[in-house]
Every structure is written in C-alpha cells, then in structure tokens.
C-alpha positions as CSV (number, residue, x, y, z in Angstrom):
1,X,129.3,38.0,43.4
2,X,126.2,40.1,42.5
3,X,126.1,40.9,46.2
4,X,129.8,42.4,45.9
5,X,129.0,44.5,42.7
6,X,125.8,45.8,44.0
7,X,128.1,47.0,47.4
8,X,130.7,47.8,44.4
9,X,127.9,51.0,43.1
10,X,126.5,51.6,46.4
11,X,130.0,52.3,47.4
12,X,130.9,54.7,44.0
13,X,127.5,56.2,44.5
14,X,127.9,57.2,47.9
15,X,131.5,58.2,47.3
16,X,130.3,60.5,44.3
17,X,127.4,61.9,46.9
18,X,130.6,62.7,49.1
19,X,132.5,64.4,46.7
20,X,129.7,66.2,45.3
21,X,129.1,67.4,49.1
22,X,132.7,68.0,50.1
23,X,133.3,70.0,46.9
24,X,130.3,72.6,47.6
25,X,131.2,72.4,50.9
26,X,134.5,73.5,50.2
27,X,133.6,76.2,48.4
28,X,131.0,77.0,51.0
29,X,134.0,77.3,53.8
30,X,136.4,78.9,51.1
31,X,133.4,81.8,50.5
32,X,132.8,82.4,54.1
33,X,136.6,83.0,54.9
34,X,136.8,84.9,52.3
35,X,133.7,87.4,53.2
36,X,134.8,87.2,56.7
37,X,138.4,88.9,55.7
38,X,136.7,90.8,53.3
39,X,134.3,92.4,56.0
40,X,137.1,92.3,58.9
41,X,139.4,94.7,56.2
42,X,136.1,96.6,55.6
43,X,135.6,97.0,59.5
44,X,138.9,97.7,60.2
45,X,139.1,100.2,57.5
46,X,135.8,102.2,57.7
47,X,135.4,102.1,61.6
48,X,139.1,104.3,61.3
49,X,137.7,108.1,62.0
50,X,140.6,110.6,61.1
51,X,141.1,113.3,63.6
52,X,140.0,117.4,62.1
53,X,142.3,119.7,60.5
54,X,143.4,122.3,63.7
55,X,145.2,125.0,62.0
56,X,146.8,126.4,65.8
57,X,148.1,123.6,67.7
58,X,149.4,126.1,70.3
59,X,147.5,124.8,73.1
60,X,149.3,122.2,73.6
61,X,152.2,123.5,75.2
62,X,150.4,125.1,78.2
63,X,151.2,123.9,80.8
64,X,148.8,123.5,84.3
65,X,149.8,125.3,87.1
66,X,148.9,122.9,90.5
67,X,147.7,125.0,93.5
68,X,147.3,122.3,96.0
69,X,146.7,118.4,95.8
70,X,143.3,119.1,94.5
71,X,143.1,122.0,92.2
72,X,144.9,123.2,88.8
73,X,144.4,126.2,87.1
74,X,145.4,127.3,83.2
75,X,145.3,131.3,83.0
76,X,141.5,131.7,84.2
77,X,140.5,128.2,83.5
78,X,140.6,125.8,86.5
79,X,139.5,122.3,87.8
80,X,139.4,121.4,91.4
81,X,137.6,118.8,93.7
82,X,135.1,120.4,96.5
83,X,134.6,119.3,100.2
84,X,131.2,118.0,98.7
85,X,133.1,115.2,96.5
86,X,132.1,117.0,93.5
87,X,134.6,117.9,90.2
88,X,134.2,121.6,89.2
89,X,135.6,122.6,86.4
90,X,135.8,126.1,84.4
91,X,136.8,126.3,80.7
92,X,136.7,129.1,78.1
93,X,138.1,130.0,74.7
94,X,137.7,128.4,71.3
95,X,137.0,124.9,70.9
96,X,140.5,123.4,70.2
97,X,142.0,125.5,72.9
98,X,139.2,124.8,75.8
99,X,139.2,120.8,74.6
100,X,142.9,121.1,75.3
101,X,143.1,123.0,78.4
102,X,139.7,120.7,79.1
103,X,142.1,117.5,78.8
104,X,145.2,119.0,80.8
105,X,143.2,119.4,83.9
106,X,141.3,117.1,84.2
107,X,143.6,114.2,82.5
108,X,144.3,111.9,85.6
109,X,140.1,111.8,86.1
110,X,139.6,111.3,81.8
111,X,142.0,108.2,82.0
112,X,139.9,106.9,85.2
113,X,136.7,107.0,83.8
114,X,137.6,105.4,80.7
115,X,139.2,102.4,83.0
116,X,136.1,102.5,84.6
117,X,133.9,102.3,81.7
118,X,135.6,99.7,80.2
119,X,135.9,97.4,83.2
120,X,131.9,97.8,83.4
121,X,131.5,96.8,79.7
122,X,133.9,93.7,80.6
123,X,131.8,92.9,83.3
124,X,128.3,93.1,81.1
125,X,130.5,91.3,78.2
126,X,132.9,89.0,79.7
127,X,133.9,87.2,76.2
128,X,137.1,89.2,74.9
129,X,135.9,87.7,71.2
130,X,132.6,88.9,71.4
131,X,133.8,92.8,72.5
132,X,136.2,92.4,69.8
133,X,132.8,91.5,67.1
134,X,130.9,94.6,69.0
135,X,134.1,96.8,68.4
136,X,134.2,96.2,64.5
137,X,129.9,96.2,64.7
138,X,129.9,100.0,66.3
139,X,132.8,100.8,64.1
140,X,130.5,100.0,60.6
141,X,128.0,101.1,62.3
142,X,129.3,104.6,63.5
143,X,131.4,104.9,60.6
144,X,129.8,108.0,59.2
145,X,129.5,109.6,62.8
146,X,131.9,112.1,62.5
147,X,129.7,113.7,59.3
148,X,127.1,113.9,62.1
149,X,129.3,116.1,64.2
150,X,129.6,119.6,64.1
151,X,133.5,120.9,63.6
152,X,132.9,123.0,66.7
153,X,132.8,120.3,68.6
154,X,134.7,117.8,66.8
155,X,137.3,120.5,67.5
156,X,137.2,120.0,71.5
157,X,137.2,116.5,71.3
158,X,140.2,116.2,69.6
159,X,141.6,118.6,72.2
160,X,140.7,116.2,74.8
161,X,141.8,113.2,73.3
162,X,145.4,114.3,73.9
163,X,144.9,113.5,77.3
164,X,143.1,110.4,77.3
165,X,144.8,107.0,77.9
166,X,147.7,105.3,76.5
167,X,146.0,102.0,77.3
168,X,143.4,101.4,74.7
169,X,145.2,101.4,71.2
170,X,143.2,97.9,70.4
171,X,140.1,100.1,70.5
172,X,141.3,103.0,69.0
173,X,143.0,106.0,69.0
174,X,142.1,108.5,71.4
175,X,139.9,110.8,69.4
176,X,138.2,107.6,68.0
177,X,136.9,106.2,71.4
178,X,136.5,109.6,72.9
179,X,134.4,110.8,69.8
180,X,132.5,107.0,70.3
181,X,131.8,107.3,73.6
182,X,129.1,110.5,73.2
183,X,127.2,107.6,70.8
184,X,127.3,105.1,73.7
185,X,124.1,106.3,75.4
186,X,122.6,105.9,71.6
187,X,123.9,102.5,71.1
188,X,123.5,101.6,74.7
189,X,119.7,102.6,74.6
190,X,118.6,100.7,71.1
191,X,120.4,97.6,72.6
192,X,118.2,97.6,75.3
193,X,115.0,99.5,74.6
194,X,113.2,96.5,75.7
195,X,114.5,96.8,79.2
196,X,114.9,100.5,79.3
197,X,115.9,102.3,82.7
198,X,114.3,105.4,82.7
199,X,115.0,109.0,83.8
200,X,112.2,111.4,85.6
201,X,111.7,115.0,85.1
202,X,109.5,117.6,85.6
203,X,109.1,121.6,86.1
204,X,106.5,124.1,87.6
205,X,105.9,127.6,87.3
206,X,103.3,130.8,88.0
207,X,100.8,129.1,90.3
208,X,102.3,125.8,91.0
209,X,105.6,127.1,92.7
210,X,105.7,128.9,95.7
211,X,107.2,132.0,94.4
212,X,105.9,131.6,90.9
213,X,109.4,131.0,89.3
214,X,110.3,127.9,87.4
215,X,111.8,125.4,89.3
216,X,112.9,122.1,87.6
217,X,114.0,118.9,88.7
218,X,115.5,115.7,86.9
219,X,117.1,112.2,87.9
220,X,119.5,110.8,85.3
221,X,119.5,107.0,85.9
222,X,122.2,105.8,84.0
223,X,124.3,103.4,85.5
224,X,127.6,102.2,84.0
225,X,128.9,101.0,87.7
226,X,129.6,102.4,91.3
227,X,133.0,103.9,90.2
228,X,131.6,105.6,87.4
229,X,129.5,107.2,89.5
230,X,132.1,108.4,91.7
231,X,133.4,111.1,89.9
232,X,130.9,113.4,88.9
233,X,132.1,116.6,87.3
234,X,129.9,119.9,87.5
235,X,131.5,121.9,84.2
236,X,131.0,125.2,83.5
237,X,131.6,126.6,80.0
238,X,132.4,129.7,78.5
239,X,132.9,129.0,74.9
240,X,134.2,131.8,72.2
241,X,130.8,131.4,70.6
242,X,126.9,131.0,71.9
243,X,126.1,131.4,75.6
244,X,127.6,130.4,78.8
245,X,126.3,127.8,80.4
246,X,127.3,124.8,83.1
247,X,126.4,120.6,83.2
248,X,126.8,117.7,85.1
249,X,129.0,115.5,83.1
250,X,132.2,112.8,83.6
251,X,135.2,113.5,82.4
252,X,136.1,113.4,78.8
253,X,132.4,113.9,77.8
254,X,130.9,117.1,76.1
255,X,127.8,115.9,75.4
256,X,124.9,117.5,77.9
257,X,122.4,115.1,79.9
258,X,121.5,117.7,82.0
259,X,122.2,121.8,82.1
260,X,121.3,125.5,82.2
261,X,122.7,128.2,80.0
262,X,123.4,131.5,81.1
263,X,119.9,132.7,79.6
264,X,117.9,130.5,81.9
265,X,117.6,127.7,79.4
266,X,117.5,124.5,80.8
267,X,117.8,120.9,79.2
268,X,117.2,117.3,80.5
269,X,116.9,114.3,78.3
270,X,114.8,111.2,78.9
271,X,114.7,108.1,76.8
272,X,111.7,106.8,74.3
273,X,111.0,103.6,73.2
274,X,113.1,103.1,70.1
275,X,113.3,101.0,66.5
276,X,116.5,99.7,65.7
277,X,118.7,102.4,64.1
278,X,119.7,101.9,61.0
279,X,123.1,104.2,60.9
280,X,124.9,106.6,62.7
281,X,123.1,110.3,62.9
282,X,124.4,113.0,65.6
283,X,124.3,111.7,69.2
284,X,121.4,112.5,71.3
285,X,124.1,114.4,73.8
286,X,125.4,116.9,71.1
287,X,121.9,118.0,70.3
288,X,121.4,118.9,73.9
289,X,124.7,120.3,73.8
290,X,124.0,122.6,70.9
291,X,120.4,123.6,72.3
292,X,122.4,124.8,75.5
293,X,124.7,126.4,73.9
294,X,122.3,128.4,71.3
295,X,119.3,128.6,72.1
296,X,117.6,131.4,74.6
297,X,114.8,130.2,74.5
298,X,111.8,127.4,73.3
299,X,111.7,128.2,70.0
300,X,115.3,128.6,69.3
301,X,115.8,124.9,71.1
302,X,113.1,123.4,68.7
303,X,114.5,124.6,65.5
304,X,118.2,123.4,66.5
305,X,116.8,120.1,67.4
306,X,114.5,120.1,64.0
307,X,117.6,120.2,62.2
308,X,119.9,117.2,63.7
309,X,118.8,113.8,62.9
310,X,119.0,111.5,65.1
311,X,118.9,107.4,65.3
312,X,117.2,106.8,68.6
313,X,114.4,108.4,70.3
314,X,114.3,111.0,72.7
315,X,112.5,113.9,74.9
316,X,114.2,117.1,75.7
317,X,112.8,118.7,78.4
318,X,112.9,122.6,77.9
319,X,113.1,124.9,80.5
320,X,113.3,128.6,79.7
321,X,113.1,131.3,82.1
322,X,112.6,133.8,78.8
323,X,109.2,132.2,78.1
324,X,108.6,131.3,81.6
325,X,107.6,127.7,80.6
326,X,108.4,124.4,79.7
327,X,108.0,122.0,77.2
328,X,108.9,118.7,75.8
329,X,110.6,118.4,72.4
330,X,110.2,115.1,71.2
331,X,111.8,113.3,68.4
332,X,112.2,110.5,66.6
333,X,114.3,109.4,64.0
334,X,111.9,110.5,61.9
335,X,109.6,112.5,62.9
336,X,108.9,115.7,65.7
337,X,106.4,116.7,68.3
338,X,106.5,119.1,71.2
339,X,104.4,118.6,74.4
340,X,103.4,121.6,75.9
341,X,100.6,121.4,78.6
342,X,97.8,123.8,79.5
343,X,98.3,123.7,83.1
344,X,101.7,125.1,85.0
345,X,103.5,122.1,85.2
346,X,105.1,119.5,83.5
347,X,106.0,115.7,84.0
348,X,108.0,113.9,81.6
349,X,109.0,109.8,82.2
350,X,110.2,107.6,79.3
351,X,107.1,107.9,77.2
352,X,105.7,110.0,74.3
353,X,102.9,112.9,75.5
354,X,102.4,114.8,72.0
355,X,99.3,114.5,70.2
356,X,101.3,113.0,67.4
357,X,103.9,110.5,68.9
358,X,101.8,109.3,71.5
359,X,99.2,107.6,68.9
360,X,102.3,105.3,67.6
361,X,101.6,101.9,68.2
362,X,104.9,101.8,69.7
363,X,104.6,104.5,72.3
364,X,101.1,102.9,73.3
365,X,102.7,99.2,73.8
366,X,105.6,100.4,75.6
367,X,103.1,102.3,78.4
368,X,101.3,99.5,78.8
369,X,104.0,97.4,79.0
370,X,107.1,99.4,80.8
371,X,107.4,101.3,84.2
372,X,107.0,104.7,82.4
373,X,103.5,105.2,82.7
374,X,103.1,104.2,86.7
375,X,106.1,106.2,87.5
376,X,104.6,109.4,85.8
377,X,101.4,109.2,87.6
378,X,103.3,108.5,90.8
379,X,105.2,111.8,90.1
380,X,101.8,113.5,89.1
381,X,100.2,112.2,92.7
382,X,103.3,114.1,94.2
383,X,102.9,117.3,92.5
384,X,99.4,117.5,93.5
385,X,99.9,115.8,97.1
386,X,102.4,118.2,98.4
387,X,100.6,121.9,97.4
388,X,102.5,125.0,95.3
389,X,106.7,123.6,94.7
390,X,109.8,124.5,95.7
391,X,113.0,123.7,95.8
392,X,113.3,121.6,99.2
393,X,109.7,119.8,97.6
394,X,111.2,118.8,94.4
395,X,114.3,117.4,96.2
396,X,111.7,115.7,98.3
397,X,110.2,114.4,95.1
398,X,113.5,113.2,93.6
399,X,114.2,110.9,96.4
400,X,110.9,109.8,96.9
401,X,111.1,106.0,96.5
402,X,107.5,104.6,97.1
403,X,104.7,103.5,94.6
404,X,101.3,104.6,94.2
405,X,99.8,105.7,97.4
406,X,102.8,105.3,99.1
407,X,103.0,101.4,98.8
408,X,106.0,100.3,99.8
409,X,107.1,98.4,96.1
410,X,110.7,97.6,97.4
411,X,114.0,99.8,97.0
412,X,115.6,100.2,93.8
413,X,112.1,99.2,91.9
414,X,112.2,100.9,88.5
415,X,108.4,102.0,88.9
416,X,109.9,104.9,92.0
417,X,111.2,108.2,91.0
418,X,114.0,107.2,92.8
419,X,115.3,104.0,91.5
420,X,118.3,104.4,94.2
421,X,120.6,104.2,90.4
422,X,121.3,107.9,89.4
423,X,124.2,109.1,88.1
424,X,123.0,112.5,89.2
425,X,120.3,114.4,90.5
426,X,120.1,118.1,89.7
427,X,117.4,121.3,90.6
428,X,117.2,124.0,88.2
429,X,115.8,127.5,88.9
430,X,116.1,129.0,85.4
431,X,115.4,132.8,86.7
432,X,117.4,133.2,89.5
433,X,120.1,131.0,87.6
434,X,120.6,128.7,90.7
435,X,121.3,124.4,90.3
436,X,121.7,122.4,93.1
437,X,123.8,119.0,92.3
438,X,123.5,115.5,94.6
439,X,126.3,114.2,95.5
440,X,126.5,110.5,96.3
441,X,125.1,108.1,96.7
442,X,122.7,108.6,94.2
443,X,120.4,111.4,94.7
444,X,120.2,110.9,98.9
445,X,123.6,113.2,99.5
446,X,123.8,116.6,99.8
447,X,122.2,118.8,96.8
448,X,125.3,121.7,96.1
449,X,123.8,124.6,95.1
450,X,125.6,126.9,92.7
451,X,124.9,130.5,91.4
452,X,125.7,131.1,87.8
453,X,125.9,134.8,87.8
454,X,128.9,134.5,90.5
455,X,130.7,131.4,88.7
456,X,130.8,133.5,85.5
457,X,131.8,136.9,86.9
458,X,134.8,134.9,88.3
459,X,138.1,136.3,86.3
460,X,139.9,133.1,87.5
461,X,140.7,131.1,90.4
462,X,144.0,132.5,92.7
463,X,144.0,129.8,95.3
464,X,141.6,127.2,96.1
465,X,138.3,128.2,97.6
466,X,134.8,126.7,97.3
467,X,133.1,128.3,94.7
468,X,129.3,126.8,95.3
469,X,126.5,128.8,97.5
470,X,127.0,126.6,100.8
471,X,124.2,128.5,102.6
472,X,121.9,127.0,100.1
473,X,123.0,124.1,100.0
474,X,120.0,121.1,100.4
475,X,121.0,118.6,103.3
476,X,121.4,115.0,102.9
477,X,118.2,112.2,103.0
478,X,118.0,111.0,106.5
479,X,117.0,107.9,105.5
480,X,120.9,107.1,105.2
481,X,121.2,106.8,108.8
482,X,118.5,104.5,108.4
483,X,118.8,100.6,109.4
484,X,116.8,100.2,105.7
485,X,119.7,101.9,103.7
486,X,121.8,99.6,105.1
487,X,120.0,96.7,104.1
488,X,119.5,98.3,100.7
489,X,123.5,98.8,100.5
490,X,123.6,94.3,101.7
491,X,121.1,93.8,99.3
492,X,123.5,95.1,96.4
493,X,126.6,93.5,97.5
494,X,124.9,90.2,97.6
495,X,123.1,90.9,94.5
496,X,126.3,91.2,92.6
497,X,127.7,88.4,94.6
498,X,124.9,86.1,92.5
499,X,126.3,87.7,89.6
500,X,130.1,86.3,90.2
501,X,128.9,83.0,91.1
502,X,129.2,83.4,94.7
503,X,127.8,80.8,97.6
504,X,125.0,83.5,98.9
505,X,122.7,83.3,101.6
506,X,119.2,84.1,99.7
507,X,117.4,84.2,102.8
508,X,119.5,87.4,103.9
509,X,118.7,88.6,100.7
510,X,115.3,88.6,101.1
511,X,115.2,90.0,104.4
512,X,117.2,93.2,103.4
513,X,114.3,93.7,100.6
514,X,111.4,91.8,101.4
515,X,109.1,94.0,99.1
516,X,111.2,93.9,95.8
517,X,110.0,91.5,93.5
518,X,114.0,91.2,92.2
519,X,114.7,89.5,95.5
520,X,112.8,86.5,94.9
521,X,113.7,86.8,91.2
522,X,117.4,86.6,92.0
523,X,116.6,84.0,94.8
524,X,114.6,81.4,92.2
525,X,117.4,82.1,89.8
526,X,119.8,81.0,92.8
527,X,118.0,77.9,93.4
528,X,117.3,76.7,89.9
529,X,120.9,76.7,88.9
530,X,121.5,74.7,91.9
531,X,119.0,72.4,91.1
532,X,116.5,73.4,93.6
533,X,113.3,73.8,91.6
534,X,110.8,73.1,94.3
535,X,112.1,76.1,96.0
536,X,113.0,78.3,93.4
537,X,109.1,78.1,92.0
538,X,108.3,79.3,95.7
539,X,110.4,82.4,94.9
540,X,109.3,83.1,91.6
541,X,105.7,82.7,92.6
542,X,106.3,85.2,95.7
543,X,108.0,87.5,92.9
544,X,104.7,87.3,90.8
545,X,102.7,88.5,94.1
546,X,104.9,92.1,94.2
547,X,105.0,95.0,91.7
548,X,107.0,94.2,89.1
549,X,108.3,97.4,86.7
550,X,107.7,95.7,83.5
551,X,105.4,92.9,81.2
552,X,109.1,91.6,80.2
553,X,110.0,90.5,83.6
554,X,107.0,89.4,84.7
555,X,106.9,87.2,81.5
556,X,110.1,86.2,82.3
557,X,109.4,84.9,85.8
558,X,106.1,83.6,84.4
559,X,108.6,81.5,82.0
560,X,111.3,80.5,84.8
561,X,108.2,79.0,87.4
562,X,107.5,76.6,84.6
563,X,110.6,75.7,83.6
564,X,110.5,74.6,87.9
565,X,108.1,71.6,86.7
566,X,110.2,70.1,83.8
567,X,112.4,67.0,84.4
C-alpha cells in the first residue's frame, strides 16, 4: 500500500511537472505563431514599394516601328542586334519617356533576362520555401530603398517596368523587382564577401601608353549563368539632363558597371571586402550611374560619390580624359579615400590602396587571405613586362590567364586576370572617345570597337546598318581554336554535371584541367559522397599541392582530407 501511494505522488508530481511544461510551452508555440504572422504582415507590408508620381503618361502609347527581324526604332531612338552578337541600343529624352521607349524595344530581351536570372537563383537556391524567407528578408531589408533613389531615375525604372514580365507577380510587381534587381549586386556581394569573385582594372597614360593617351581596360566577373551572359547590351544614352554617355549593361538594368561619358569620363567598379549592411542605402550601380552622367571630370565624380551612402564597399575606377588621369574612389559605408598614384598608371583588384582604407584590419586580412593581392601583382608584372600600352596590349592583358611568371595555375583560377567568367570585357580610350566591347565567350571573342562622337551625331536609325567602327575592331583569342579551350569548355559541362548529381567520370575531369586545384577539389568531393575516402584524400591532397585563390578554400580542403580518416 505505501508502495501504491508513493507511485500515487510520483505520478501527480510528474503530471503537475507536465502541465507546468505544456502550459509554457503552449504559450511558447502560441507567441511564436503569433510573431511569425506578425512579422509575415510586417514583410508583406513594408517590402511593398509604390511606383512614382509621373505627371505625362504619354509615352506609353508609342508604338515601335520594326525594320527587320532584328531592329526597332521609336522616332530617333532604336535597338538592334549586330553581326557581332551584341545588343545596341540608343535612348534619349526625359526619364519617364526614355525608360518607356527603353522598355518597348527592348521588351522581349527584359522578360528573358529576368527568366534567366531567376532560373540561376533557383539553381543556387533550390528550396521554393527558403526563396520565399529570402524574398520577405530583401523586402525588410530594402524596404527604404526607394528613399535611396534619386526620382530621375526612379522615373526610368518605372518606365521600364511596363515592359517587364507578366510572370513574377509572387515576387512583385514590376517596378518592385526591376527597382530590386540594381540592389542585387549589393546583396549578392555582402552574402558572399567571404568568397568574393573579383573584377580587374587598370589605366595608363603620358609615358606608359604608346601614344601618351589614356587607355583603360576592365573585366567584370560577374556571373549569374551562361544565358545571362548571352545577351549583352551596349546602351547608349542621351538623357534630357547631364552628359551623353554609353555602358555595357542587360536589359532592364540602368545601373552602370562599366562606361564612358561623352566628356571622356570613364567608370569601372570593383568589389571590397565588406561588413554586413545594416539597411538599404543607394545601390553601388546608381552611384556609378550618376558619376557618368554628371561628372566631367575627377573632382566632380568624388563629390557625387561623397554624397550617396552606400551599404557595401566599393572602388570606382575614374578615368578622365579632362585631367588626363586616373584614380580610385573608394568607399565604404562609412567612410572615403581616393587612390591616386605617383607614377602613370593604375591597377585596381578587389582590395583597398588608400592611405586610409588600406590600414583597416579588414582590408589587410582580406589580402592576405583572398586572390586580390596575387592577381594585382600579376597585372603589375604585365604592365611592366610588355613596355609603353596600347590598346591590342591591354586586350592582351585582359585575356591573359596565367599566374605569376607565367605558371600555368589552371583555367578559370580566380588568381588570373582572366578568370574565363566575365560578363564583359571592355577598353576605354577616354580622349579619342573610342570602347571596344568582347563578345562571347567571356573576354576571348571579338573586342567591337565603337566611336562615340559618330554614335551621338546619329539623328536616328532609317534602316539597319552596323553602327560600330569594324576596321578597329580587336580579333578574337586564338586560343579558341585551341585543343585546351576545349577541354576548358568539358571541364565545365562536367563540372556542373557534379552539381546535378550526375554519374561523372573524374578522371576526364582531371585530364581537361590538370593544373586547377578545383579539379581535384570537385573530384574528392565526388568520391567522398560515394563513400570513397581513400581516394577522395588522394584528390584533396593533390588540390593542396596547386595554387589555390583563397585561405577559405584551402581551409576547406584542409577540413574535407580529414574528414577522409573518420569512420
């Protein structure tokens, strides 16, 4: 009996212990739902971005006029694809209007590259649920973005976004992803400022070009997949206010990566090392856009960048034939420098060079530990190796894809000028206002040249001609009719093969890149997840033997070898 009533109270006390526990739990569940409504409506509510107030809406009823299956005019504006693969496009008028007439032309391109972009961010994040979190996270986060944005171009957005696709309504509406999307490189680089893939640029000028003019040279690696890729678009602008000026863009994007203004002024922009943003500012690509559209020359692109705040770090590279120099502008979220060296020539990689910024502690861990630093002083043992620049030399340089000394560090290694990534290449030669543009793939096609004093004396296009310099025109690399590209072109379809869970053969793999650490990265990786962990150490250690871009991935290999000895 005293057994029974002893289990009697251990019973009731454990049954109160319950209660007590289910009762906070409760209310622990009840209080998370209800924050988790609260912040959806909160989402839902402040990531909504209404569109500005146009007071003429008249620009959308004009109509394009189609001259033949690849070009479209609007009274002198026009949009037409050249024998060279590359979009041109000419706009003019006030923002609304050009937006609109921007949109119109081009609309069957600004609907493809937004299927494109999203299919890549489905491929980087296959889980619908978790794009649907990262929707509502950039919509708090970019929820005061539009305060960021100057009206001008707030304005040609909007007129865009008329055009843009019917398909995305779960996103947004059309002026809220196309106003979005010029944050993407933003949000794009803070997410991965750990594994950042870096742009090169650089300039000469007096004694270290031929003919003493400025020349300048830039690759933009971005990569947001092949097909995005595909349709580069070379835009020239003539807006109703500030200068005239041209960039190398997609469609349904105003921001500038990369472009000259009618005054000679040039602008490139290379990622920093970044802290975690905390808030939306303007995007990196409507600063650019509003030196190139301002400013004449250095000064005038420093105090228009020293006003915009910004949330990630960047470097502008300056070119300005007025001041027959360049600089870099660098700038932080908070703070400012500007790199200008004493000789005639510049060199700017993913890194801080000011006498301020480089002393962070972050600058000086990210050169020790990224590819910036290597791939600058490979670009530095170019400049000197190959004597007074020119245009032909700097294409040389952009598609130069060797290590220090020339070692052969495997294609597509970060540490190369060329990466074998780029979006675009582009050569700028700010006095003579002359560009050349590559066309795929990457930076080893044909370099287009074009003449901004004849594009901008054009009063319109009457039937389709090509409107670039042809007899200037760079030729292609021939290292595409090389048996190495296409190894490099079987090492990428295998690569991505491994990344859709393909059967592979790793041994081919290897053979079409023997010197690329990746290789044997992606081949241990192979193995391991088939359970082959004496092999896959092989491959790792092989990996640790090459040049590998950055202390991350080494540490990472470092990390997978010795997870090859665990049971």
């Amino acid at each position: 009996m005293e057994q029974e009533r002893s289990g009697g109270r251990l019973w009731r006390i454990l049954r109160y212990i319950l209660l007590v526990l289910w009762r906070t739990v409760k209310y622990t569940v009840i209080t998370v739902v209800v924050l988790l409504i609260i912040f959806s409506i909160y989402a839902v509510s402040v990531s909504r971005i209404d569109p500005p107030k146009v007071t003429n809406e008249d620009a959308l009823k004009l109509q394009r006029t189609q001259l033949d299956s690849n070009c479209y005019v609007i009274g002198n504006n026009w949009f037409r694809k050249s024998k060279s693969g590359l979009y041109e496009l000419y706009v003019e008028g006030e923002p609304f209007e050009r937006g609109v007439i921007y949109g119109k032309l081009t609309s069957e391109l600004v609907k493809r590259q937004e299927d494109n972009f999203t299919d890549q961010i489905k491929r980087i994040i296959p889980s619908y649920r978790y794009r649907q979190f990262l929707r509502y996270f950039i919509g708090v986060f970019n929820r005061n973005l539009a305060k960021n944005v100057s009206e001008e171009f707030k304005d040609e957005i909007y007129g865009i976004s008329f055009s843009a696709s019917d398909d995305y309504g779960y996103i947004g509406t059309k002026y809220e992803r196309l106003l979005n999307y010029h944050g993407a490189h933003d949000i794009g680089h803070a997410l991965q400022s750990i594994a950042l893939v870096g742009c090169t640029s650089f300039a000469t000028w007096n004694d270290h070009s031929a003919d003493s003019t400025m020349i300048v040279g830039r690759n933009f690696d971005f990569y947001m997949g092949d097909k995005f890729a595909e349709d580069k678009l070379v835009a020239f602008y003539h807006p109703s206010a500030g200068y005239r000026f041209m960039m190398i863009t997609w469609a349904g994007f105003t921001g500038v990566v990369s472009g000259m203004n009618d005054q000679g002024l040039t602008v490139t922009i290379n990622a920093d090392k970044t802290t975690w943003p905390s808030g939306a500012a303007t995007p990196v690509s409507l600063v650019a856009r509003e030196v190139l559209q301002y400013a004449k020359n250095i000064d005038e692109a420093y105090a228009i960048a020293k006003k915009r705040k910004m949330f990630v770090s960047e470097s502008f590279l300056i070119g300005s034939a007025n001041d027959n120099r360049a600089v870099v502008i660098e700038k932080t979220p908070d703070s400012m420098d500007m790199y200008a060296p004493k000789d005639n020539f510049i060199t700017c990689t993913n890194h801080f060079q000011g006498e301020e910024l480089k002393q962070l502690a972050s600058n000086k861990q990210w050169v020790k530990e990224s590819a910036s630093e290597y791939r600058s002083e490979r670009l530095n043992e170019l400049l000197q190796q190959r004597g007074p620049n020119t245009v032909q030399k700097t294409v040389d340089i952009l598609r130069d894809r060797a290590g220090l000394h020339g070692q052969n560090i495997g294609m597509g290694n970060e540490k190369a000028v060329n990466q074998l990534i780029a979006h675009h290449s582009v050569v700028f030669e700010p006095q003579k206002r002359l560009v050349w543009v590559s066309t795929s793939p990457w930076q080893l096609g044909e370099y287009v040249c074009y003449d901004l004093n004849k594009i901008f004396a054009m009063k319109g296009l009457q039937h389709n001609t090509e409107v670039c310099d042809s007899a200037l025109n760079i030729a292609a690399d021939p290292f595409l009719q090389t048996p190495e590209f296409q190894q490099f072109v079987d090492f990428r379809r295998i690569k991505q093969e491994i990344a859709d869970g393909k059967t592979v053969d790793v041994a081919r793999l290897i053979a079409d890149n023997p010197e690329f650490y990746v290789a044997y990265e992606l081949a241990g990786d192979y193995e391991f997840r088939h359970g082959n962990k004496v092999q896959a150490k092989k491959y790792y250690e092989t990996a640790l033997t090459k040049e590998i871009a950055t202390k991350g991935e080494e540490e990472r290999i470092r990390k997978q070898a010795g997870k090859c000895d665990k049971r």
